[in-house]
C-alpha positions, 0 to 999 in steps of 0.5 A: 544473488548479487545485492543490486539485483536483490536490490531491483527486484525489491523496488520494482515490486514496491513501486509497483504495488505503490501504484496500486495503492494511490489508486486506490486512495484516489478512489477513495476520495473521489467517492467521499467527494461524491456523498459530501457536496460541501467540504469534499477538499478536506478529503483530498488534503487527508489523501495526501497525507496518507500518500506521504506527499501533502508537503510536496503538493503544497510547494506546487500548488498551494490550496488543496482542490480535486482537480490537482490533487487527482492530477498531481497523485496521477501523473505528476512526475514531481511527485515521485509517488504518483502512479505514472512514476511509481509505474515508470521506476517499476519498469526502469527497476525491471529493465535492470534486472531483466535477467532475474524475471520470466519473459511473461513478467518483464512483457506485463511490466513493459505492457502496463507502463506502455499503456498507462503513459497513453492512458495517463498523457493528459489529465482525466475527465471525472467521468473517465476516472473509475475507468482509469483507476480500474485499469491501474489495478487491473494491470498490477493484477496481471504482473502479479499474476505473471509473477505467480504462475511463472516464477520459481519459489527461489530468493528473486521470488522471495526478494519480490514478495518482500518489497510487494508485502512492506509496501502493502504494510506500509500503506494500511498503516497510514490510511489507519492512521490518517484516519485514526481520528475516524475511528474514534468519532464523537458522539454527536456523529456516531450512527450518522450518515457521514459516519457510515460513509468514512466507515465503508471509505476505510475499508474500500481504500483496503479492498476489504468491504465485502471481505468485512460484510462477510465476517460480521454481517454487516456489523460496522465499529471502531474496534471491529474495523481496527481489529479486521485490518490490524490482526486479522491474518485473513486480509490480504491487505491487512497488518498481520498478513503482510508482515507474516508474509514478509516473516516467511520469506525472510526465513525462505532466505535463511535457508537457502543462503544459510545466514540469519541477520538482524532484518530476521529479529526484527520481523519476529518482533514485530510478528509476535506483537500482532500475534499476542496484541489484541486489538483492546491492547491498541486502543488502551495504548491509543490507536495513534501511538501503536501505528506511529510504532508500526510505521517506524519499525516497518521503516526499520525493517526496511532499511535493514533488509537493504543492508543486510542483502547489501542492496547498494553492493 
């Protein structure tokens, strides 16, 4: 496959799942905003800094309040993180690799950025908001499951998985990781109200609250959380998960292209530290320090990938 192409299909998927991903931080915040009358705009600068944008909102706006914040993560077109323009490089991405991806694919690509440029033309009232937010991860749901049932297990496959599950990584590390300070509360707000909250907060942004209830009837802790979206191979939002994808297909293109490179040694590091790292480990080492590591490599493994297919050809 040409680089280029193996290029496309990486970064549609990664957009893709990046428009998801501020989906769900917008609904995250506007859910900490509803149970938190006074103060709910710290929840929004925090937003932002999980999304990696705070220093692009704050050239355009200034003080942070809901009102833009939602806005600017929505429909922004200066902030290339924004779900309308993750969606719009999707389909551009798409566009150019058309000949790679079933016509069920390329139709619920185009689908979802025809209706969500309707669906996002003007700001959204609050009340209509968890309606749009459903919708956004409704339509990536759908190109994924094109994905699923149409597409052969070949490397267009395998180049899609990869920018899907280095994105997915990406994003839970920063929301652990923006929330480090979460994790470890002070003794004054452990148990409390406000506690429980950023608790339920964490793991909804994951799509991992029932998922959790399920394993620990309900047991809600620092270490449990961590544990849950750092090393458990279960979550499909988790760590361990995405990188144990990402691991999985890497090998899928050693075989069928016959080459092993460096982005194959770099995943089989970063696989074996969450397969032999324990949760007790992380927070020895202190929370903070192990997901700025993470972040680092993923970005690494990235940029590797991209010059090992030779992306820029």
């Amino acid at each position: 496959m040409l680089g280029k192409t193996a290029g496309g299909l990486f970064w549609l998927f990664r957009y893709l799942e990046r428009s998801e991903n501020t989906a769900r931080l917008i609904e995250t915040g506007f859910r900490i905003a509803l149970t938190r009358p006074a103060g709910s705009d710290d929840e929004w600068h925090s937003v932002l800094q999980t999304a990696a944008v705070d220093q692009i909102y704050a050239a355009k706006h200034g003080d942070v309040d809901q009102e833009n914040a939602i806005d600017f993560l929505l429909r922004d077109k200066d902030n290339p993180s924004s779900v309308l323009s993750s969606i719009a490089a999707a389909r551009q991405n798409a566009r150019l690799t058309r000949t790679a991806l079933t016509r069920e694919v390329w139709e619920a690509i185009n689908d979802t950025y025809m209706g969500l440029k309707d669906t996002l033309a003007g700001p959204v009232a609050p009340r209509r908001l968890p309606e749009v937010l459903a919708t956004i991860r409704q339509h990536s749901a759908l190109v994924r499951g094109a994905m699923h049932g149409t597409m052969l297990r070949n490397d267009i496959f395998d180049f899609c998985r990869l920018g899907t599950f280095l994105e997915r990584a990406d994003n839970t590390a920063r929301i652990l990781d923006v929330k480090y300070y979460v994790l470890l509360p002070s003794v004054t707000q452990i148990g409390s109200d406000l506690d429980n909250v950023q608790w339920e907060t964490i793991l909804r942004s994951v799509a991992g609250a029932r998922a959790y209830r399920w394993l620990t009837q309900g047991d809600i802790t620092p270490k449990g959380i961590a544990d849950f979206l750092i090393f458990d191979s279960r979550m499909p939002r988790g760590l361990r998960f995405s990188v144990g994808k990402i691991a999985s297909n890497l090998a899928y293109l050693e075989e069928s292209y016959g080459q092993r490179h460096s982005c194959h040694d770099q995943v089989d590091v970063l696989q074996a530290r969450l397969q032999h790292a324990t949760v007790d480990d992380v927070f020895e080492e202190g929370l903070h320090e192990f997901l700025t590591e993470m972040l680092n490599d993923l970005g690494r493994l990235g940029g590797q990938i991209e010059q090992d297919y030779r992306f820029l050809g």
